[in-house]
C-alpha positions as CSV (number, residue, x, y, z in Angstrom):
1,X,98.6,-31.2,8.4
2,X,98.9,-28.8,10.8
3,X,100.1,-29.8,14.6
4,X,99.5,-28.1,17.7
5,X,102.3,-28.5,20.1
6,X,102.0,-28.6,23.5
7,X,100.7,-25.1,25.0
8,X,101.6,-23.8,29.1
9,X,98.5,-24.7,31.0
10,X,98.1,-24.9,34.7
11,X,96.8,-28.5,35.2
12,X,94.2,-28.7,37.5
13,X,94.5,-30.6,40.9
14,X,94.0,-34.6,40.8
15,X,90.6,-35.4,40.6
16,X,89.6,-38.1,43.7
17,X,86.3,-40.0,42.8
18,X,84.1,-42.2,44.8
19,X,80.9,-44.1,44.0
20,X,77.7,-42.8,45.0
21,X,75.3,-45.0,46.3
22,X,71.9,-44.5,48.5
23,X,72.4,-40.3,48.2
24,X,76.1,-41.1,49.9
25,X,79.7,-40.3,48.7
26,X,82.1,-44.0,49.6
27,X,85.4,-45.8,48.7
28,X,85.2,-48.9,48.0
29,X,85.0,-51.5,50.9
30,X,88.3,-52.8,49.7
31,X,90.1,-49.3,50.1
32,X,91.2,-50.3,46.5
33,X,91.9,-47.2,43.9
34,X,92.4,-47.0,40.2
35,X,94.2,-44.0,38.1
36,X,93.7,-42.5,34.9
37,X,96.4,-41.0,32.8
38,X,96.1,-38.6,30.2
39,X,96.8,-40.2,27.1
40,X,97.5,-36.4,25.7
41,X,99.5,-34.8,28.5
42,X,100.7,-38.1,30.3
43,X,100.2,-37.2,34.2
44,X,97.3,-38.7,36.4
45,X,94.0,-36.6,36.2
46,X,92.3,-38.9,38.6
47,X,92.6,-41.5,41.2
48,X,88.7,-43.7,41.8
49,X,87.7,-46.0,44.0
50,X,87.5,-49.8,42.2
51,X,84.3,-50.8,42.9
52,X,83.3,-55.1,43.2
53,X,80.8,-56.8,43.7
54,X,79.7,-55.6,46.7
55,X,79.5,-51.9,45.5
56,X,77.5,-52.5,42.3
57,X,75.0,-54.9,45.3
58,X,75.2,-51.9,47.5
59,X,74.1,-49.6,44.8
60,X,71.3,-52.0,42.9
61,X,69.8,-52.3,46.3
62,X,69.5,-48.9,46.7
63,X,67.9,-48.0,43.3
64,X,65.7,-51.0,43.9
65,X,64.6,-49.4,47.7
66,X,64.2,-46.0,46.1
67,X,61.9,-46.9,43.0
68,X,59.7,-49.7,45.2
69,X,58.9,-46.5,47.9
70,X,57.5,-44.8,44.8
71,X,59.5,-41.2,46.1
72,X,60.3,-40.9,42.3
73,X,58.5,-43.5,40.7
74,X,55.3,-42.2,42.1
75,X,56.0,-38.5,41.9
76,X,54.4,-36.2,39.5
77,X,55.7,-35.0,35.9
78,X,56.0,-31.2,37.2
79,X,58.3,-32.5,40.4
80,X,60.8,-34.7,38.4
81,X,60.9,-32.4,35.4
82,X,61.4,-29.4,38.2
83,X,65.0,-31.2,39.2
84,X,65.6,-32.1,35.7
85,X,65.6,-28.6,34.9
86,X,67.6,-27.2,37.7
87,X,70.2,-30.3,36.6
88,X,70.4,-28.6,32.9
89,X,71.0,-24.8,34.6
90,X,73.7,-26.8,36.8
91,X,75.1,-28.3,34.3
92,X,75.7,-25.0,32.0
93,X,77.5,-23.5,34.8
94,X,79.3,-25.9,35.3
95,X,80.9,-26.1,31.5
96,X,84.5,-25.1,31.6
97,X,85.1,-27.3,35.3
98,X,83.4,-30.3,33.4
99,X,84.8,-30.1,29.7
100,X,88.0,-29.7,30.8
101,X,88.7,-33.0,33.1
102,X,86.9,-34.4,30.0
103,X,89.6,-33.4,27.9
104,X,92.1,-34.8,30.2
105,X,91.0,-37.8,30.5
106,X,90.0,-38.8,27.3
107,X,92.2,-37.1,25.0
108,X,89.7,-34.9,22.6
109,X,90.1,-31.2,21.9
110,X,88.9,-29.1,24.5
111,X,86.0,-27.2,22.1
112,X,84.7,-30.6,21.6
113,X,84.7,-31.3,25.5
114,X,82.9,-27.7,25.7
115,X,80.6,-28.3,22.8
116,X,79.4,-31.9,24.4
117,X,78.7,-30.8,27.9
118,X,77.4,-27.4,26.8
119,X,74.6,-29.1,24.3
120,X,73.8,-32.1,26.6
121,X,71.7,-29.2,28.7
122,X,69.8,-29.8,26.3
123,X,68.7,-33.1,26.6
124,X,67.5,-32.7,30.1
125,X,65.8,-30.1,29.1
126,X,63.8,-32.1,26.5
127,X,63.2,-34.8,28.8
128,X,62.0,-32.8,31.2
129,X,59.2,-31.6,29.1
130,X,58.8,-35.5,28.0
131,X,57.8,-36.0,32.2
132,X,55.2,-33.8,32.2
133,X,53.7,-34.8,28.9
134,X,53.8,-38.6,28.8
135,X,50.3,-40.2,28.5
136,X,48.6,-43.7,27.5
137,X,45.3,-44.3,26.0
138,X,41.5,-45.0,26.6
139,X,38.9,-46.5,24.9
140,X,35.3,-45.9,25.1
141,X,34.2,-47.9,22.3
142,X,34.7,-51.9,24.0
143,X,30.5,-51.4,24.6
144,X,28.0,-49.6,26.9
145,X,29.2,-51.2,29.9
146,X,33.4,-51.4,29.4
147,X,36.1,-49.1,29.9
148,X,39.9,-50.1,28.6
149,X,43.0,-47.6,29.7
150,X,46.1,-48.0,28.5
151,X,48.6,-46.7,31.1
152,X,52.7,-46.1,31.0
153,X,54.5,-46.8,33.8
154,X,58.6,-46.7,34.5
155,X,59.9,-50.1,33.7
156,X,61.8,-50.0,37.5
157,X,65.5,-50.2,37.8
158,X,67.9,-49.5,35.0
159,X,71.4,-49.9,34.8
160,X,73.2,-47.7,32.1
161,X,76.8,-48.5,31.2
162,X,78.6,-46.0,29.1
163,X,81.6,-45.6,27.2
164,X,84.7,-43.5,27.4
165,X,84.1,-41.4,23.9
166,X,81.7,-39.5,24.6
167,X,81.0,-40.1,28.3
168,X,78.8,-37.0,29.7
169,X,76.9,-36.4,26.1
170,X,75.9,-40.5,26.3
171,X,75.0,-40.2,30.0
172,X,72.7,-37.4,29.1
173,X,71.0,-39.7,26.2
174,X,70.3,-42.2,28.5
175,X,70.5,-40.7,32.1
176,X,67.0,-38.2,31.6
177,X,65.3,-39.9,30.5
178,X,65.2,-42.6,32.7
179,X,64.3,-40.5,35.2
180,X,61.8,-38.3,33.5
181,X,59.8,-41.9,33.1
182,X,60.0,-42.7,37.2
183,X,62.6,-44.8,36.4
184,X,65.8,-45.4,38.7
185,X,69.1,-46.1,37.9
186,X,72.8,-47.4,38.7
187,X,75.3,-46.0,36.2
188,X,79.0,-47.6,35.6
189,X,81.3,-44.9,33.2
190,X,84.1,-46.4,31.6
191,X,87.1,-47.0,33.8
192,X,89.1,-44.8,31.3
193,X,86.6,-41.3,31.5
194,X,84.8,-41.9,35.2
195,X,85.3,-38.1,36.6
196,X,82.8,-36.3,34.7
197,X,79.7,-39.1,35.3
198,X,80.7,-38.3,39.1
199,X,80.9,-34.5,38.6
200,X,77.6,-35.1,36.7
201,X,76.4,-36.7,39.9
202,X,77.0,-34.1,42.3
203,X,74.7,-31.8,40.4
204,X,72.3,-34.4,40.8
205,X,72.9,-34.2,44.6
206,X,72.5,-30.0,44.4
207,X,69.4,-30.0,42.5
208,X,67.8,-32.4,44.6
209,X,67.5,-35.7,43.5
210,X,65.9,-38.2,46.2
211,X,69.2,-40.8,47.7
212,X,69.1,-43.9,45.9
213,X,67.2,-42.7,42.7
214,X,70.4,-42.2,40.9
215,X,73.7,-43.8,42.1
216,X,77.3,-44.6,40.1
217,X,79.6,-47.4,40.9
218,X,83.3,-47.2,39.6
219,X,85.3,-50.1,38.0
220,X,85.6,-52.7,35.2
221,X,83.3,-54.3,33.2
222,X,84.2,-57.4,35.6
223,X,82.8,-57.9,38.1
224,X,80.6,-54.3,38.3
225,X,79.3,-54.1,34.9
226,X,78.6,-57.8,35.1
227,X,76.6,-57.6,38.1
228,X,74.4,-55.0,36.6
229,X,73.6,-56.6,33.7
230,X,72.2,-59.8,35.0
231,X,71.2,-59.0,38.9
232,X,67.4,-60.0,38.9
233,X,66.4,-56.6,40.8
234,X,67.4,-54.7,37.5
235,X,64.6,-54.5,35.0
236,X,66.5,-52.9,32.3
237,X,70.0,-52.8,30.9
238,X,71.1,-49.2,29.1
239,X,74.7,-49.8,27.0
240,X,76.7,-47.8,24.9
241,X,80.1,-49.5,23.5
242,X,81.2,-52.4,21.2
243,X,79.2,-54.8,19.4
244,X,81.3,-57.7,21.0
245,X,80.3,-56.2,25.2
246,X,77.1,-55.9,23.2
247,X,76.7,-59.4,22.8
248,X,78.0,-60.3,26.2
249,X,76.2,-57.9,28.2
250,X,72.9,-59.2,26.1
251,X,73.5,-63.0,27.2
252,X,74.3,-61.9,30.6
253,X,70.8,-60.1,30.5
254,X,69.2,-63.4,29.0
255,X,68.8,-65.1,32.3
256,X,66.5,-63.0,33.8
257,X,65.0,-62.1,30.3
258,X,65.6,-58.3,31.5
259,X,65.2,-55.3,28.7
260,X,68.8,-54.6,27.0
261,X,69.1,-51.1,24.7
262,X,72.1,-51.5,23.0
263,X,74.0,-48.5,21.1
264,X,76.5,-50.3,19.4
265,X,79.1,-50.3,16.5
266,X,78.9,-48.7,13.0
267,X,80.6,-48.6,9.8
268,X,78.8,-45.2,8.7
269,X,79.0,-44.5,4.6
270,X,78.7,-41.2,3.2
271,X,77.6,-41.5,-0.4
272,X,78.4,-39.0,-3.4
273,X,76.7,-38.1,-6.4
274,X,78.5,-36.3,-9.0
275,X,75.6,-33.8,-8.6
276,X,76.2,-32.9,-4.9
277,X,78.1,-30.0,-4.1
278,X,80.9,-31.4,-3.7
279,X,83.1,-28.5,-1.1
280,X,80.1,-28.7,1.4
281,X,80.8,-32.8,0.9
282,X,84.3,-33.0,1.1
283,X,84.0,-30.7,4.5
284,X,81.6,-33.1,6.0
285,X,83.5,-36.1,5.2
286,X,86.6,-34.3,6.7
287,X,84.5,-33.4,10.2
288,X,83.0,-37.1,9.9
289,X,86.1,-38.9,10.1
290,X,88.6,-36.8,12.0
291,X,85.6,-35.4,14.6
292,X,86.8,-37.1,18.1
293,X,89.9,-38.1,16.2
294,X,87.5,-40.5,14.7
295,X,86.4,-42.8,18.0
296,X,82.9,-41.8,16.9
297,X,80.5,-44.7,16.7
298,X,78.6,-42.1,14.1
299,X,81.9,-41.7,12.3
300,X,81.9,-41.4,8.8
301,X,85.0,-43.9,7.9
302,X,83.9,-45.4,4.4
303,X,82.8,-42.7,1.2
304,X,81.2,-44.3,-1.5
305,X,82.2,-42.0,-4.3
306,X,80.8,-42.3,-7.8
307,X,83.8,-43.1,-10.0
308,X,83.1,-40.0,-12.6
309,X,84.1,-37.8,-9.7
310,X,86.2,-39.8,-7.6
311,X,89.7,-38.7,-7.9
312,X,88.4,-35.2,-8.1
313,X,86.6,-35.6,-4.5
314,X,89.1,-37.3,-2.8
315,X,91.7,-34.5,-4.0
316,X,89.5,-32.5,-2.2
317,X,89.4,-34.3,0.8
318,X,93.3,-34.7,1.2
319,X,94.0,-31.2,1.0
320,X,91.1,-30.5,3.0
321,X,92.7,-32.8,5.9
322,X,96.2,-31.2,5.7
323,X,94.4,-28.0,7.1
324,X,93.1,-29.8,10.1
325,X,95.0,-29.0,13.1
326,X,96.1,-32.0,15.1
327,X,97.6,-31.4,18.5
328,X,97.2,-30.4,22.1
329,X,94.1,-30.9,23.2
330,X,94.1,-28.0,25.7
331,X,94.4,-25.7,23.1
332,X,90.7,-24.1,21.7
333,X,92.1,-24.0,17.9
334,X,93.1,-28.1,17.9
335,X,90.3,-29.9,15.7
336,X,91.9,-33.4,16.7
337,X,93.4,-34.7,19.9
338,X,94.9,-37.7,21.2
339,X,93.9,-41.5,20.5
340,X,92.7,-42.4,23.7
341,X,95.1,-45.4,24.8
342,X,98.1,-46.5,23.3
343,X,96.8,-50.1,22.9
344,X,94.1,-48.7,20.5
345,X,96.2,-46.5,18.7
346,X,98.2,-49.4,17.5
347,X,95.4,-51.3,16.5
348,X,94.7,-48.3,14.2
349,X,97.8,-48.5,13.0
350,X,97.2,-52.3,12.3
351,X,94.4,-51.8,10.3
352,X,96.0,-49.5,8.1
353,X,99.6,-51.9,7.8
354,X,97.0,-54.2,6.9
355,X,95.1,-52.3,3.6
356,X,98.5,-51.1,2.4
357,X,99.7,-55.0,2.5
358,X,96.4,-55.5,1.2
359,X,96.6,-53.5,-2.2
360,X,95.0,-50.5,-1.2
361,X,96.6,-47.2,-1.4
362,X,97.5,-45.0,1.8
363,X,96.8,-41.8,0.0
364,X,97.4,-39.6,3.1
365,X,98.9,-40.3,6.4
366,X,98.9,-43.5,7.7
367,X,101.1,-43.9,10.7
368,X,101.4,-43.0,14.4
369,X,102.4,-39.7,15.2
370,X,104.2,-37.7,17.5
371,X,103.6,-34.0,19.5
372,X,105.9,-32.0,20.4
373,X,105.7,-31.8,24.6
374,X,103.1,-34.5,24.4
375,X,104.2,-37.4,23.5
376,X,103.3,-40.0,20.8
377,X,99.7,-41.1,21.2
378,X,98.3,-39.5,18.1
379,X,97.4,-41.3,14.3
380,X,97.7,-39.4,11.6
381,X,94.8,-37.9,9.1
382,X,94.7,-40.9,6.9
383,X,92.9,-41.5,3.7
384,X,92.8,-45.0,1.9
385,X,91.3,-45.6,-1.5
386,X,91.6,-48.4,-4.0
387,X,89.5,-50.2,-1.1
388,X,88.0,-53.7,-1.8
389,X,84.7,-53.8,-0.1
390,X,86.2,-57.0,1.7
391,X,89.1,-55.6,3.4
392,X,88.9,-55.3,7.1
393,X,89.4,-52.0,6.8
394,X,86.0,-51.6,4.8
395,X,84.2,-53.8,7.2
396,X,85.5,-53.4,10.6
397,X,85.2,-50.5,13.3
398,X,88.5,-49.1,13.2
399,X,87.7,-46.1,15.2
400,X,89.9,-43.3,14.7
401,X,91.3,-41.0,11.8
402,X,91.0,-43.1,8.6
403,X,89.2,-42.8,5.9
404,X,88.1,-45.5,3.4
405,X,87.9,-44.8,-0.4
406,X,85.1,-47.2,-2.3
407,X,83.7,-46.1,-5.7
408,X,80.5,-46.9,-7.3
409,X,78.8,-46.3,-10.5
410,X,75.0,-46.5,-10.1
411,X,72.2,-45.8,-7.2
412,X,71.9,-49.4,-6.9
413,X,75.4,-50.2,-6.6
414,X,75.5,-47.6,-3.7
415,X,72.8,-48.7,-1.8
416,X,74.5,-52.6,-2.2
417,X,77.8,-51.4,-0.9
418,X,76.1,-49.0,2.2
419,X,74.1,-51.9,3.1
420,X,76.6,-54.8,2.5
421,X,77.2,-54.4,6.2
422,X,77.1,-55.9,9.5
423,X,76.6,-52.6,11.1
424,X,73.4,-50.5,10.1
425,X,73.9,-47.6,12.6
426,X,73.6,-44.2,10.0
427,X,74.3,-43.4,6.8
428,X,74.6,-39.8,4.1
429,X,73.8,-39.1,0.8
430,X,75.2,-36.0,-1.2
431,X,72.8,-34.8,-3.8
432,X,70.9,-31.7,-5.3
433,X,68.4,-34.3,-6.8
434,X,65.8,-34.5,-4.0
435,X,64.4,-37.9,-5.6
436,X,67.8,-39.7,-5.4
437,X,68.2,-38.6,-1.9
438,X,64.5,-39.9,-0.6
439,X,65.4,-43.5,-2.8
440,X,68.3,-43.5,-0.6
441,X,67.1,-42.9,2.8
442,X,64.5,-45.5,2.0
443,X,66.7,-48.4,0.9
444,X,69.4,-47.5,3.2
445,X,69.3,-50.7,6.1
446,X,70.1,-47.7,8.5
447,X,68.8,-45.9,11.8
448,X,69.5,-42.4,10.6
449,X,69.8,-40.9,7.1
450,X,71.4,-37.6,6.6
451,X,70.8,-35.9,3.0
452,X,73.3,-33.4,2.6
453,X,74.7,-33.0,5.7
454,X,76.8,-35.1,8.3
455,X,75.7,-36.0,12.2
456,X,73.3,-33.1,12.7
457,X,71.5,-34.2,15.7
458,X,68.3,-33.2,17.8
459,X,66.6,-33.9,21.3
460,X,63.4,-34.6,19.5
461,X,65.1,-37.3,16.8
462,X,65.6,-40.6,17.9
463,X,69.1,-42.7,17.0
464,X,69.7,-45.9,17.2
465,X,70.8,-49.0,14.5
466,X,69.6,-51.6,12.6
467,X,71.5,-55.2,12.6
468,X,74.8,-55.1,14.8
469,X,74.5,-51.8,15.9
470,X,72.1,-52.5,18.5
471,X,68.8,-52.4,19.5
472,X,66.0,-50.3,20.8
473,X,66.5,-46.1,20.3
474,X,68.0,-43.4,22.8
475,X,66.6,-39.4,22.8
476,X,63.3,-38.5,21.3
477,X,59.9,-39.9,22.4
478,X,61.3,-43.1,21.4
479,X,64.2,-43.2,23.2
480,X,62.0,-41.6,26.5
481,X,59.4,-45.4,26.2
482,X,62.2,-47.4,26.3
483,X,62.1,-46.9,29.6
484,X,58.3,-47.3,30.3
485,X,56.2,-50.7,30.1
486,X,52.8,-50.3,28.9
487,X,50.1,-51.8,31.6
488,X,46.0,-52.3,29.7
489,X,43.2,-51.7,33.0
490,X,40.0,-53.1,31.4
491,X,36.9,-52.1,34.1
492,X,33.6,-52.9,33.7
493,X,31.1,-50.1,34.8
494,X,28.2,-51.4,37.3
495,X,27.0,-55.0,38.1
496,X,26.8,-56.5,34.8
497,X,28.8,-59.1,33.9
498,X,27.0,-62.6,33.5
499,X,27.9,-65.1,35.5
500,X,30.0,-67.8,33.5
501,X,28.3,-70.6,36.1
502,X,25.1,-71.2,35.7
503,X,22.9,-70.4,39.0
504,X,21.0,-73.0,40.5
C-alpha cells in the first residue's frame, strides 16, 4: 500500500453555519452551537448552530406557508427550471470552495470531493428539464359526453434527511427534484458534514429561490430529524442513511400515514465468471470497495468468485490494492482518506477481529492504521476470503475498506448467494457471454444491475433497492414522481347526466 503523508496546506478559516429558515440566515433560539472535527487533519472546520424543536417548527411552518401561497407550487416549468439552472452554473463555480470543506469535514480524498460536487450540476440540470416536461393524461374515449384528465401535482412539503457520505451529491438526488415538481422542502444534513448543505443553500438564495421554498435546520436526529418525520404539515419524508434510522424514521412517519423514500443499506456483490476479463474486474472491485474508503452504500464489499478462477482473481486484487494510495486527503493523488469517526473505524475493525476469529482468512490488511502528520483514523485495504456466507462480515454493512471473498461454482449458485440477502440495493456481473449476463440481471433481487462495469451512474437512471434497502427510487423520471401525487378530473361536457331521482 502506498500512504500519503500529510502535505502543507493553508487550512481555510472556520466555517460558522446557521439554519436557514423563511429566506433568513438564524442561530438557534438557544444560542446553542456544535463543532465538527476533521477526522483527517484533527482541527475544527466548523462551528453550527444546534437546532430543536423549535427550529425544525420554525422551518416546517415556513415550507408549509410557502407551498400553500402557490409562489412555487403554482409557478410554471420554465420559472422553476430557470433557478434550477442558474443553481447548476452556481454550483460549478463554486467547486474548489465547496469540495474542499467537504473533504474536511468528512475525511474523503479531495478529487472525490471535486468529482461529487462537480457532477451533481448535473442533476439539476436534468431536473430542470424534468419541470418543464412533466405531464398527466386524458382520455377521450369514457363516451360522447365525458372527459377524464389525469393531472400531476407536487405532493406539498418534503422533508429530506441526508447522510454524512456523500452529503452534497445525495442533496442533489433528492433536493431538484423536489423542487422541479412544485414541491417545498426542509432539509437536515448530518450533524457530522452540515457546511456544504448550507453553502448549497446560499446558492439557492443567489439564484433566486422564493423564502420558505427551501430551508435547512442543523442538529441531531433527536429532536430535529424527529420532528420532520412525523409533523402532520409534512407530506413526505426523503432519507438517505441506515436501515435501522430507516425503520425508525418510517414508524415515526406511520402516524400521519405520510410518504417515506428511503435509500438505505446494501451488501452489493460483484459476481465473476471465469470468462470475464478479469484486469477490467479486478480494477472495479478495487474502486468498489476502497472508493470513499468504502462508506459507500453502493460499495462493492462481497465478490462472488467462481472457484476455477478464484485464487487467480483475488491475486489480482491484492496486488492491485497495494497500489492504491491511502493518505491525506488534501492531497489530489490520494485514492482513500480517512474513516470518518473514530467510533466507526473501530467497529470496522471489529468486524474484521471477528472473521479472522471466525475461520476466515485476512488475506490483506486488516487493522487500523496510522498517517504520518495525521493521525490514526484510517483502516487498512483489507481483503478476506475463505468467507462463510453466514459470517457477519458476509451479511452486515461494514462500510469501509474490506473486501469479502465467497466462491461459487454454477449461475445458480451465484444468483442464491447475491440474493441470500437482506439488502437488495445493486449488484455486478463479469462476463463476455451476453446471455449469462441478461440471466443475471433478471434473477438478481436488486435495484441496479451493472454488467461489466462497477457504479456507473446517470441523471436519467433511477436507483433505489429492493427489501431492506429502502423503498421508492431517487434521480430519473422515477425518482422526479416521487414527489408528485396523481389527481383524476372526470367532467362531463353539457347538461346530460340523468337524474339518479326520479322527477315527479
Amino acid at each position: 500500500m502506498t500512504i500519503n503523508p500529510a502535505i502543507p496546506f493553508e487550512l481555510p478559516a472556520l466555517f460558522e453555519g446557521r439554519h436557514l429558515i423563511n429566506g433568513a440566515w438564524m442561530d438557534s433560539a438557544s444560542g446553542e452551537t456544535f463543532e465538527r472535527r476533521s477526522p483527517s487533519h484533527g482541527h475544527i472546520v466548523s462551528r453550527s448552530a444546534l437546532g430543536q424543536e423549535a427550529e425544525a417548527e420554525a422551518a416546517i411552518a415556513a415550507a408549509r406557508t410557502a407551498f400553500d401561497s402557490g409562489v412555487w407550487s403554482r409557478a410554471s416549468g420554465k420559472e422553476r427550471a430557470t433557478v434550477l439552472l442558474k443553481v447548476a452554473d452556481l454550483i460549478e463555480q463554486n467547486v474548489d470552495r465547496i469540495a474542499l470543506i467537504e473533504t474536511l469535514e468528512s475525511g474523503k480524498p479531495i478529487s472525490q470531493s471535486k468529482g461529487e460536487v462537480g457532477g451533481a450540476a448535473d442533476l439539476w440540470r436534468y431536473a430542470a428539464s424534468l419541470a418543464r416536461s412533466t405531464h398527466g393524461d386524458s382520455h377521450n374515449t369514457l363516451g360522447a359526453d365525458m372527459m377524464g384528465v389525469v393531472l400531476k401535482e407536487p405532493i406539498g412539503v418534503v422533508s429530506i434527511i441526508t447522510p454524512w457520505n456523500f452529503p452534497f451529491w445525495i442533496l442533489s438526488q433528492k433536493l431538484p427534484f423536489a423542487l422541479a415538481a412544485g414541491c417545498t422542502v426542509v432539509v437536515k444534513p448530518s450533524e457530522m458534514t452540515p457546511s456544504t448543505t448550507l453553502m448549497l443553500g446560499e446558492l439557492l438564495v443567489e439564484a433566486g429561490l422564493p423564502a420558505g421554498v427551501c430551508n435547512i435546520v442543523l442538529g441531531y436526529g433527536v429532536p430535529v430529524g424527529a420532528v420532520m418525520s412525523s409533523h402532520k404539515a409534512v407530506d413526505m419524508v426523503s432519507f438517505t442513511g441506515s436501515t435501522a434510522v430507516g425503520k425508525t424514521i418510517s414508524a415515526a412517519a406511520s402516524g400521519t400515514l405520510k410518504k417515506v423514500a428511503l435509500e438505505l443499506g446494501g451488501k452489493n456483490p460483484q459476481v465473476i465468471f471465469p470468462d470475464a476479463d478479469l484486469d477490467a474486474a479486478a480494477d472495479a472491485v478495487v474502486f468498489g470497495v476502497y472508493f470513499n474508503v468504502g462508506q459507500c452504500c453502493n460499495s462493492s464489499s462481497r465478490i462472488i468468485v467462481h472457484e476455477d478462477i478464484a485464487q487467480e482473481f483475488c491475486d489480482r486484487v491484492i496486488a492491485l490494492s497495494r497500489k492504491v494510495k491511502f493518505g491525506d486527503p488534501l492531497d489530489p493523488s490520494t485514492q482513500v482518506g480517512a474513516i470518518v469517526t473514530a467510533e466507526h473505524n473501530a467497529k470496522i475493525d471489529t468486524y474484521v477481529k471477528q472473521a479472522r476469529a471466525s475461520g476466515a482468512t485476512v488475506a490483506l490488511g486488516g487493522d487500523r492504521l496510522t498517517v504520518e502528520g495525521l493521525g490514526d483514523q484510517f483502516y487498512q485495504p483489507t481483503v478476506i476470503t475463505d468467507v462463510d456466507p453466514d459470517m457477519p462480515i458476509a451479511r452486515d454493512e461494514v462500510f469501509g475498506p474490506v473486501l469479502s471473498v465467497m466462491t461459487f461454482k454454477t449461475l445458480d449458485e451465484a444468483v442464491a448467494l447475491t440474493n441470500d440477502s437482506d439488502y437488495g440495493l445493486s449488484a455486478g456481473v463479469w462476463s463476455t457471454d451476453v446471455h449469462t449476463c441478461l440471466e443475471f440481471a433478471r434473477r438478481a433481487e436488486t435495484g441496479t444491475v451493472w454488467t461489466n462495469t462497477w457504479m456507473d451512474g446517470f441523471p436519467e437512471v433511477a436507483f433505489g433497492g429492493f427489501k431492506q434497502s429502502g423503498q421508492g427510487r431517487e434521480i430519473g423520471r422515477y425518482g422526479f414522481e416521487e414527489f408528485l401525487e396523481v389527481k383524476s378530473v372526470v367532467m362531463r361536457i353539457g347538461n346530460t347526466r340523468s337524474p339518479w331521482v326520479p322527477k315527479d
